[in-house]
C-alpha positions in Angstrom: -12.5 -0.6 -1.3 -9.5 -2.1 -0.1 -9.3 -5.9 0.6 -6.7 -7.4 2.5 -4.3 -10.4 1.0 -4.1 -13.4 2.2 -0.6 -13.5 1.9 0.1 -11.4 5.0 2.3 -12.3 7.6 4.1 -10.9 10.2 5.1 -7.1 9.8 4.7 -7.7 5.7 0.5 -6.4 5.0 -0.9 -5.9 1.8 -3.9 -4.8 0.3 -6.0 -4.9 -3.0 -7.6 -1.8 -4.2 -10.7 -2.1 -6.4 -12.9 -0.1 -8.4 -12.7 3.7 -6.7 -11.4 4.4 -3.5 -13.3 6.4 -1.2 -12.3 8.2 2.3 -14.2 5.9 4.6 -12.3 2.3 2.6 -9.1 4.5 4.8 -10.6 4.9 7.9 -11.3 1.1 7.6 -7.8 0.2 6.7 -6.2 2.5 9.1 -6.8 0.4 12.3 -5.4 -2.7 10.9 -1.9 -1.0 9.8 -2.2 0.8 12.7 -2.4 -2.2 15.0 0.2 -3.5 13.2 2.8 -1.2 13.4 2.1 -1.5 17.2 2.8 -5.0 17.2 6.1 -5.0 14.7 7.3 -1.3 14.7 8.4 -1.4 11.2 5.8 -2.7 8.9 5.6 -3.6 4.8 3.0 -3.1 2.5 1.9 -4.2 -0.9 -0.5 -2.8 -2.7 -2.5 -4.1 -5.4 -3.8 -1.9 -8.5 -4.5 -4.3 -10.9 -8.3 -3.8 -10.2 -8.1 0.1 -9.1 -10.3 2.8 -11.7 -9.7 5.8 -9.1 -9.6 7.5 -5.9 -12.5 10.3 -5.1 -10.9 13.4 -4.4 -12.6 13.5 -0.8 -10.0 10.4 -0.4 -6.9 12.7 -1.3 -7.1 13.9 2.0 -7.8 10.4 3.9 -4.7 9.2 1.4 -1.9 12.0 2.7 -2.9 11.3 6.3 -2.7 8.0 6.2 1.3 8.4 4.3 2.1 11.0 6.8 1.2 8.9 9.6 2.7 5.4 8.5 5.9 6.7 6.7 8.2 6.3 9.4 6.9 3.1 10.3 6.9 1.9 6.5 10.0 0.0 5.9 9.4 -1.0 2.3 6.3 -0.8 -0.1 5.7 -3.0 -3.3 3.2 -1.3 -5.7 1.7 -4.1 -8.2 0.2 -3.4 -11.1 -0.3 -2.9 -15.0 -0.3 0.6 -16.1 2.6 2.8 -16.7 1.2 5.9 -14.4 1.4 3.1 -11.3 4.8 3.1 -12.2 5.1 6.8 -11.6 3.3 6.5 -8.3 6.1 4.6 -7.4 8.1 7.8 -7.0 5.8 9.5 -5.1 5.4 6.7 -2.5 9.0 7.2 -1.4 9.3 10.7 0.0 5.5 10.4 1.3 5.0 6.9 2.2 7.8 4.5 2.6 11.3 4.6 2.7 12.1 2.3 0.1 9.5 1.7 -2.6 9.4 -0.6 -6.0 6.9 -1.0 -9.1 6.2 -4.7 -10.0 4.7 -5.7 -12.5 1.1 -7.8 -12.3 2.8 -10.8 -13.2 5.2 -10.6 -10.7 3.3 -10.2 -7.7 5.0 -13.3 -6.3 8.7 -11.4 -6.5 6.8 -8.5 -4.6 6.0 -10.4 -1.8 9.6 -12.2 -1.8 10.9 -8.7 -2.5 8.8 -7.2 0.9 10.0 -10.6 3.1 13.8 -9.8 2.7 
């Protein structure tokens, strides 16, 4: 599921992701980015892996859709988290997601958010 951070504000919006991901924890996300982007245009997101196992591969699809719709919208997009394959995802958030995009590590969460604010 994805659970929403307290410390959004404004156009920034970020999420945790815990244990597996499935296609319907999008279809709930979806109208609260989606509302936001209609209220700030250009949004920011962080997202939180530190408690993520995996994503169901009936989410893959649910996961592109929501990119392809949000990417233009998508200003910036902090991925937070502990593993060195988040790091990688990173890369793939750019051309997909976001126009900028930048691995922090767990510990740094706080320069994420100060990273996403600027």
């Amino acid at each position: 599921m994805f659970e929403k951070l307290a410390d959004s504000s404004g156009n920034v919006i970020g999420y945790r992701a815990i244990g597996t991901i499935n296609a319907s924890d999008y279809l709930k996300m979806e109208p609260e980015v989606k509302a936001l982007v209609e209220k700030e245009g250009n949004i920011r997101m962080l997202i939180d892996l530190s408690e993520f196992q995996w994503e169901k591969m009936e989410a893959w699809l649910q996961d592109l859709k929501f990119g392809s719709e949000f990417r233009h919208e998508m200003q910036k997009m902090a991925i937070v988290g502990d593993k060195t394959w988040e790091k990688w995802m990173t890369y793939l958030a750019r051309p997909f997601y976001a126009r900028d995009a930048k691995f922090f590590h767990i510990a740094d969460i706080d320069k994420a958010w100060a990273w996403l604010r600027e």
